[in-house]
N, C-alpha and C positions, 0 to 999 in steps of 0.2 A: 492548674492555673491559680487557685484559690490558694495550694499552699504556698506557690511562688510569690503572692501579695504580701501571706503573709508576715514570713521571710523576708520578704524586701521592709515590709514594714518599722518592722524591730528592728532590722539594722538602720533604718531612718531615724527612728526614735535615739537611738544611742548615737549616731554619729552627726545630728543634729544641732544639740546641743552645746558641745563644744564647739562645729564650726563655728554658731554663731559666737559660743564667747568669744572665740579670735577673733573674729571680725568685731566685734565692739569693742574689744582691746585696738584695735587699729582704725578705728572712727576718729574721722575729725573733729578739734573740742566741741565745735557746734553741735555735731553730732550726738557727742557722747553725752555732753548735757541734755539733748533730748533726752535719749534713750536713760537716763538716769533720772528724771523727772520722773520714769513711768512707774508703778508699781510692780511686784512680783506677776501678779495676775495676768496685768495689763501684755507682760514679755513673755507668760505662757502661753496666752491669745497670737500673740504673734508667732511664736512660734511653731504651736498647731497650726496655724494657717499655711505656714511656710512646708510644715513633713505634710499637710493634705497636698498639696500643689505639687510635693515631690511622688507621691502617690500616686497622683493624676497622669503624671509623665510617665510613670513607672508600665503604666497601666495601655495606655498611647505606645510606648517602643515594643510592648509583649504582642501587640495588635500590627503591628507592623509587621514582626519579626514573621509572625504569623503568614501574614499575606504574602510576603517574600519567597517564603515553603512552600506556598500553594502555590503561586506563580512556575518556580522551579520543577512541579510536578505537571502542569499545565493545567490547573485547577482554580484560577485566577488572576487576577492583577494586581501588578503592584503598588500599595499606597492606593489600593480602593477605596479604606476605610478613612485614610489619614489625607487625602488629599483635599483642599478645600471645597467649596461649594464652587458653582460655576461663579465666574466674576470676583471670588474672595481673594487676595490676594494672601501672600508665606505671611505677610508679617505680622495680618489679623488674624491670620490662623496661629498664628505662634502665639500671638496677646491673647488667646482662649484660655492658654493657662497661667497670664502673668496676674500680677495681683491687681484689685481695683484703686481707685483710688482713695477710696476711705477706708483701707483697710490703713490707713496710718503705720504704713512699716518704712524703716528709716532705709536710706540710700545702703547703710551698710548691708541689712540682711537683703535690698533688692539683689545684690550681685549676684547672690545664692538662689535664687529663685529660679526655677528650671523654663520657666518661657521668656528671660529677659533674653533680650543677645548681649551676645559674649563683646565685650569691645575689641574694635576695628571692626566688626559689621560679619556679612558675606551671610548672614541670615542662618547663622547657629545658635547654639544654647551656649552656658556658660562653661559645660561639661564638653565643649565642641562636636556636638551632635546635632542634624540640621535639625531644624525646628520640622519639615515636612522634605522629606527627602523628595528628590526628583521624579517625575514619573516621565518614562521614557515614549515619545511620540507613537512607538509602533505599539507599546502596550494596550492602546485598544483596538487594534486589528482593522483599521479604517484609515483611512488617509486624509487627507484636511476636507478633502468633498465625503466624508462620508460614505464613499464605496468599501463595499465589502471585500476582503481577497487582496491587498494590495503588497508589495512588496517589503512587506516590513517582517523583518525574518525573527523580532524580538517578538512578537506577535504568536509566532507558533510556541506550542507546547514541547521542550526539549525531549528528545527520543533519544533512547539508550542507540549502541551499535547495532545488538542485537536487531531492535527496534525500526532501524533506519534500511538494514537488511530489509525486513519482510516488505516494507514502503516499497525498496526498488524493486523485489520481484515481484511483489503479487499485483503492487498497485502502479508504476509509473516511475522512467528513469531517476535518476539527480539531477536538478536541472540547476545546481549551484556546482557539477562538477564538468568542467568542460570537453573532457575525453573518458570514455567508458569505452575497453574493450573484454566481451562478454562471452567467453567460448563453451561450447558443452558439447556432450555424446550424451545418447539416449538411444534404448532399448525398446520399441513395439513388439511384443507380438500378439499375431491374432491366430485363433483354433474353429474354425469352422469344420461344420458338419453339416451333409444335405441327402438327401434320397434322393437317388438317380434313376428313374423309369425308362427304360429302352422296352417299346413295345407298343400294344393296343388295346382299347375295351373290345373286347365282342358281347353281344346285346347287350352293351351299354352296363355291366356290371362284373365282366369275370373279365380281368387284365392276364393278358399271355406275351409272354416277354421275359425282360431278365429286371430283376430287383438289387440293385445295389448302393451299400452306401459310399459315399464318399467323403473325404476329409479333405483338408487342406490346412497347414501348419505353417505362418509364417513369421519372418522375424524382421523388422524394418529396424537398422543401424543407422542413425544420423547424425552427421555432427556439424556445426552452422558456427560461425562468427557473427558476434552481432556487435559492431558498431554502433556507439552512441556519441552527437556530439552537443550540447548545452550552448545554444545559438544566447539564448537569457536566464534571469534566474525564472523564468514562464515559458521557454519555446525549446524544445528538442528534438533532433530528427535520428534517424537512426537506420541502418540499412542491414538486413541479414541473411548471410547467404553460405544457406545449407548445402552439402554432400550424401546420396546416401546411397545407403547399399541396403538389398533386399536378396531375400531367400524365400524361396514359396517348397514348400515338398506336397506332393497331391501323392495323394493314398484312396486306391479305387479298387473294388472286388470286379471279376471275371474273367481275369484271366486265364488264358486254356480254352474259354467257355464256362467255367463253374463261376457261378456266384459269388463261392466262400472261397475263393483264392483270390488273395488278394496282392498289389503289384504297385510300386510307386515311382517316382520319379521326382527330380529336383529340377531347378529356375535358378539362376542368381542375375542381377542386373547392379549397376551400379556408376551412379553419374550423378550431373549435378542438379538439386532439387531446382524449387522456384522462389527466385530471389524475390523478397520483398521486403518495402520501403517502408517506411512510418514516421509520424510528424502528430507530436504532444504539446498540449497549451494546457499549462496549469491553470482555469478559471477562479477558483478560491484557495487561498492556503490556509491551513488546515490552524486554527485558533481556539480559544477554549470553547469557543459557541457552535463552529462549524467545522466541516469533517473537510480534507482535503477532495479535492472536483477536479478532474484530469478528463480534458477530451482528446482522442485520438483517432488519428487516418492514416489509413494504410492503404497500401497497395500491393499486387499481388501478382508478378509478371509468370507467364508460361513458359520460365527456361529450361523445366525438365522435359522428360521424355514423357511424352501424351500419350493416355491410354488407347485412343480411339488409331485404327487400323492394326492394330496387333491382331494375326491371326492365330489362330487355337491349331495345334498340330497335335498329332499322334505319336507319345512318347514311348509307350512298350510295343514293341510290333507284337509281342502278343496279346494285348490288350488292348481291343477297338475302342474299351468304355476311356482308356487311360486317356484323356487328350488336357490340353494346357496349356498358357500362352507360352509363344515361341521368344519373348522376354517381359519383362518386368518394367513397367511403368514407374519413374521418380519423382513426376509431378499430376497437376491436377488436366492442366492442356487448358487453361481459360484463364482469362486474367479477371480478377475481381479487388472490389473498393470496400472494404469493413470499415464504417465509424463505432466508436466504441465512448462509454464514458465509464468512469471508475468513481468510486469514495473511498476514503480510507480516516477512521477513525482511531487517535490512540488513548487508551484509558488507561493506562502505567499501571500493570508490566500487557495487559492485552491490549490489543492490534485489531479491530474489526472493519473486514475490508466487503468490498463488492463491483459487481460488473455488468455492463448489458451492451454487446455488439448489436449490427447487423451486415451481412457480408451481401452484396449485391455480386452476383458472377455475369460475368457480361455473357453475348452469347455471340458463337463463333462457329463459322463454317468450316468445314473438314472434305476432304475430297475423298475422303474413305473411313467409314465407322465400321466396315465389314468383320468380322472376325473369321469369316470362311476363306477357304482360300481358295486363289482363284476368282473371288469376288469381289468386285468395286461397287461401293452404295454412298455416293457426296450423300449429304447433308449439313445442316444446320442444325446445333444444338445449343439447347439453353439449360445450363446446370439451376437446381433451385437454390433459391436466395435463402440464406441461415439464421436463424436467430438464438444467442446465445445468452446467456446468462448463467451467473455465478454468486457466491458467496463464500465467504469462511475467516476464519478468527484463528489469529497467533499467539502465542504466549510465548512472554522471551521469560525464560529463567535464570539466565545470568546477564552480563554485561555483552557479552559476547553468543551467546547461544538463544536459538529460539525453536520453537515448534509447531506446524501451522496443520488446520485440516481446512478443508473447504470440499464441496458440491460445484458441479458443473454441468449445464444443460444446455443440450446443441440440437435443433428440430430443422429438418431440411425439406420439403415437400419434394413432390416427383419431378424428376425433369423429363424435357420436353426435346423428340426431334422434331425437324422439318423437312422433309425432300424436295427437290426440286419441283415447283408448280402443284404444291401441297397442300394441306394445312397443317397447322404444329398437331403433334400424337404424345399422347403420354407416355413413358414406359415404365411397363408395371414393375411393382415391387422396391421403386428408386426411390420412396418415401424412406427416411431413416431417421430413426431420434436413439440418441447417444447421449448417456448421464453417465457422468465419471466423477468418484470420490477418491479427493486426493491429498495426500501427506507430502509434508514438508519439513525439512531439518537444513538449519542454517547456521553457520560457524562463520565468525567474524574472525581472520586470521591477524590482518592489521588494517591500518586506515586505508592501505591502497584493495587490498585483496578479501575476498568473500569466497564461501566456499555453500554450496546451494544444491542439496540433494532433494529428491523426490521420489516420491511412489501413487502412481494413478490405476486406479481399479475401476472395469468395466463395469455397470451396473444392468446394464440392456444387450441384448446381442447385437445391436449396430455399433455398439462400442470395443473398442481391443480389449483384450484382457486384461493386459496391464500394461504402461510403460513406465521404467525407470531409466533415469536421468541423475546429472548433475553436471552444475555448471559453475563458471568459474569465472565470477566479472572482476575485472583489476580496473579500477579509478584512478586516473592523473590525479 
């Protein structure tokens, strides 16, 4: 900046001089009689007066120019620096750098003075550069009352495409784009392992029976539309309805009778998941002060196939221990209500975002939870309520490219049956906490189309092992 002064300076110095001499070459006689009264000295005085004042200006457009860059990254406002005090009008802000009045400089050299206005008005300089450029109503992120969050889209900090990506998946739709359709396939699987004791204590410390372990290797395929439509540039609802298809293979030792022989069998199911709803209200948008604030409700209807009456059947007729459901569950069987709220903050070229649901599962009676067959057991069950929460941070490294990690934690407590003329029973071991770390790659193909892959890793054994995904939202 210092040597930019510099530089401007010397070329003020030299290109000074001669303006003025034109301009007193074309002073009217009155004029020029003054100015020829004065002595040498007297026209150096004036002179310097006139290259500090271009200095001054000089010094005013660098500061500007400044704050315009910062704005453009989201790192300020425009004409923070150059806008007047409250109540100061352009034109006294502009007379900060005209001359005084006893500076005794003649009408010729005022024309040259960089805070006079230019003639015919419209509150420029001579050079036709406004004396304090506009500042735009949305640039401070309030609206005439003062609330925070308001529609004012100059207000947020510009985001790359890259950038605008990670916003729509991690954190909350477009809600300045009126139709989102959002399609993807995704990969579950999970690998369980359990000992399986057929048998008895005799005095309560030597087990006589048969000891086996068992496996169970499964793969859940899903693939979901999701619907998005931008009711405002603050309300969007959205509806998404999955298909999926499952595969389970159970691997059990004792077949023949021996222990170590071991004997498996396959499941496959495949229908439609459970469709659910959702509805987003942008509370703040997202300005250089504060992080964008998205609340969200969802709903959560029981269109798939319910786990509860599925009985367990005998798959290897040589093997008693081999048994497994007779098909494959595609939904949850309950409908539940998740409020969620998200931030998302962008610090150019990183993205730091976050989240905290909580899913309420309503509770719903069933005329059969049995899994034996032959048997009928009604109940009433209540699945536990979830609380989840998240975090993670993107980095876009190109215009079009980004890359995301985040943390996920999901805590379910036990759920509860009821029989008929009962009281609620817990069932053991239904406690589950599931933490999954997960990657993110996102390719901006054009303005309508994104391309959104992922990889999530089990961290707990209530959680899958991994799922990979990728999805593919196209914007009107």
């Amino acid at each position: 900046m210092s040597s930019m002064s510099s530089k401007a300076s010397r070329h003020t110095w030299l290109t000074a001089v001669p303006a003025a001499a034109a301009l007193l070459a074309c002073t009217p006689a009155g004029h020029a009689q003054t100015l020829a009264n004065q002595s040498v000295e007297e026209r150096l005085d004036t002179l310097k007066r006139v290259i500090d004042q271009q200095q001054q200006r000089i010094r005013s457009l660098e500061q500007q120019v400044t704050e315009l860059q910062m704005e453009q990254r989201g790192r300020g406002l425009a004409g923070a620096a150059a806008s007047p005090a409250e109540g100061e009008s352009a034109t006294s802000a502009a007379s900060a750098f005209a001359p005084r009045q006893d500076d005794a400089v003649s009408p010729a050299l005022a024309q040259i003075t960089p805070g006079a206005p230019a003639p015919g008005g419209g509150g420029q300089t001579a050079t036709g550069v406004p004396a304090r450029p506009p500042v735009p109503a949305s640039a401070a992120g309030t609206d005439e009352s003062g609330a925070v969050g308001t529609s004012q889209k100059a207000a947020q900090p510009a985001r790359t495409e890259a950038e605008e990506a990670v916003a729509q998946r991690e954190h909350a739709p477009l809600f300045d784009r009126r139709l989102t359709l959002d399609w993807g396939i995704s990969d579950t699987y999970y690998d369980r392992r359990q000992l399986q004791l057929s048998g008895f204590l005799a005095l309560d410390a030597i087990f006589l029976g048969n000891i086996n372990l068992g496996e169970t290797k499964s793969h859940q395929l899903m693939t979901d539309l999701d619907v998005r439509y931008g009711l405002t540039d603050r309300v969007s609802i959205d509806v998404d309805v999955p298909y999926v298809y499952r595969y389970s293979n159970f691997i059990v030792g004792g077949a023949g009778g021996s222990a170590g022989t071991l004997s498996d069998a396959s499941a496959t199911s495949s229908a439609l998941g459970d469709v659910n709803f959702g509805l987003y209200y942008q509370f703040v948008k997202e300005s250089a002060s504060w992080p964008d604030i998205v609340g969200s409700l969802r709903v959560k209807a029981p269109s798939g196939t319910s786990p509860f009456g599925i009985k367990l059947v005998q798959l290897d007729p040589n093997n008693t221990n081999l048994v497994a459901p007779s098909k494959l569950p595609t939904g949850t069987g309950f409908w539940n209500i998740t409020g969620g709220l998200s931030l998302l903050k962008t610090f150019d070229p990183i993205v730091l975002f976050g989240s905290v649901s909580y899913t309420y599962n309503v509770a719903r009676s069933f005329s059969d939870i049995s899994s034996v067959v032959g048997q009928t057991q009604p109940a009433k069950v209540k699945l536990g309520d979830i609380v989840q929460w998240g975090a993670g941070a993107a980095l876009a490294f190109s215009e079009k490219d980004s890359a995301s990690i985040s943390y996920t934690m999901a805590i379910e407590p036990k759920s509860k049956t009821q029989a008929p003329g009962q009281d609620w029973q817990s069932v053991p071991g239904s406690e589950t906490m599931a933490a999954t770390l997960n990657f993110g790659l996102n390719h901006v193909v054009n303005k309508h189309l994104t391309i959104n892959g992922s990889v999530s890793v089990g961290l707990t054994p209530d959680a899958p092992n991994f799922v990979v995904g990728v999805r593919f939202p196209y914007t009107f």
